[in-house]
C-alpha positions as CSV (number, residue, x, y, z in Angstrom):
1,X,-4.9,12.2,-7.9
2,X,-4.7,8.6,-6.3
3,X,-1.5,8.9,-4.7
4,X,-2.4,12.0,-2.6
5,X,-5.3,10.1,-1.6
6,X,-3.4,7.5,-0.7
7,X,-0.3,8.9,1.0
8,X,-3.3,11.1,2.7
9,X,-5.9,8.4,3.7
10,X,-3.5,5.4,4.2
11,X,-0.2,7.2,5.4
12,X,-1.3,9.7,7.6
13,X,-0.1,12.4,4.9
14,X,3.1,10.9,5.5
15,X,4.6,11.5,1.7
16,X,8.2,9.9,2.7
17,X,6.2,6.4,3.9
18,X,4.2,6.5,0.9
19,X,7.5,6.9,-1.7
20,X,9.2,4.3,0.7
21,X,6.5,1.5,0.7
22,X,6.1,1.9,-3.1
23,X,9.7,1.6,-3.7
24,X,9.6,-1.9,-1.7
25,X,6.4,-2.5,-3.5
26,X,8.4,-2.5,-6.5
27,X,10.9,-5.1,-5.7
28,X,9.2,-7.2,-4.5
29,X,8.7,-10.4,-6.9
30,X,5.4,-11.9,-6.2
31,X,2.0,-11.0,-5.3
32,X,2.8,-13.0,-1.9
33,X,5.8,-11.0,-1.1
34,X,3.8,-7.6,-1.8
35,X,0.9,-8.9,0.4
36,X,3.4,-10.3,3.4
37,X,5.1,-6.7,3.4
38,X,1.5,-5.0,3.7
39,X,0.2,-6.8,6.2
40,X,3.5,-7.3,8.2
41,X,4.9,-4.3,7.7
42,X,2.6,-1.1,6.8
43,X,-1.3,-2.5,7.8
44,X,-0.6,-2.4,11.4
45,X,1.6,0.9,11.5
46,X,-1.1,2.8,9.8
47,X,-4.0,0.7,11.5
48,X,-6.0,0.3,7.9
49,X,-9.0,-0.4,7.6
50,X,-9.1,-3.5,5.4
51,X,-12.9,-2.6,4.1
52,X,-12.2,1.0,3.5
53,X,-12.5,2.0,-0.5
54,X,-8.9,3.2,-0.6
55,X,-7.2,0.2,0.7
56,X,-9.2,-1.8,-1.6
57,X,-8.1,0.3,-4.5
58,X,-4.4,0.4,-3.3
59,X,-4.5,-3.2,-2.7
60,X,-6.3,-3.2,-6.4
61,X,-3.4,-1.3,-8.2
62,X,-0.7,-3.5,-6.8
63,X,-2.5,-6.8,-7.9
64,X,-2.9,-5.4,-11.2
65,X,0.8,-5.1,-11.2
66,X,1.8,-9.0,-10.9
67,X,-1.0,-10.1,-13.5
C-alpha cells in the first residue's frame, strides 16, 4: 500500500505527520501552494531525498491532483 510506504519512507513512520501533511495537502489551492508547503515545510524536516522513487511518486500523486 502507498501510503505505508510513504508515511514509512518519507515520514520516519511517523503516521500522525503523514495524516497531517495530507490534510494541508488538501487545502491547498494550487499546484504552487502544494509545492511551497513541501519544500518549506516537510522536505527539510524529513531531509528527502529529492531523487528517491518515493518522493517522485508522492510528488507524482499530488500533481495528478491539480490536473
Amino acid at each position: 500500500n502507498q501510503r505505508f510506504l510513504f508515511t514509512n519512507d518519507l515520514f520516519g513512520g511517523n503516521k500522525e505527520a503523514f495524516d497531517t501533511a495530507i490534510d494541508k495537502l488538501n487545502k491547498v489551492d494550487s499546484i504552487i501552494e502544494a509545492k511551497a508547503f513541501l519544500s518549506s515545510d516537510i522536505e527539510k524536516t524529513y531531509n528527502w531525498d529529492l531523487e528517491s522513487e518515493s518522493v517522485q511518486q508522492f510528488i507524482s500523486l499530488i500533481e495528478r491532483k491539480f490536473i
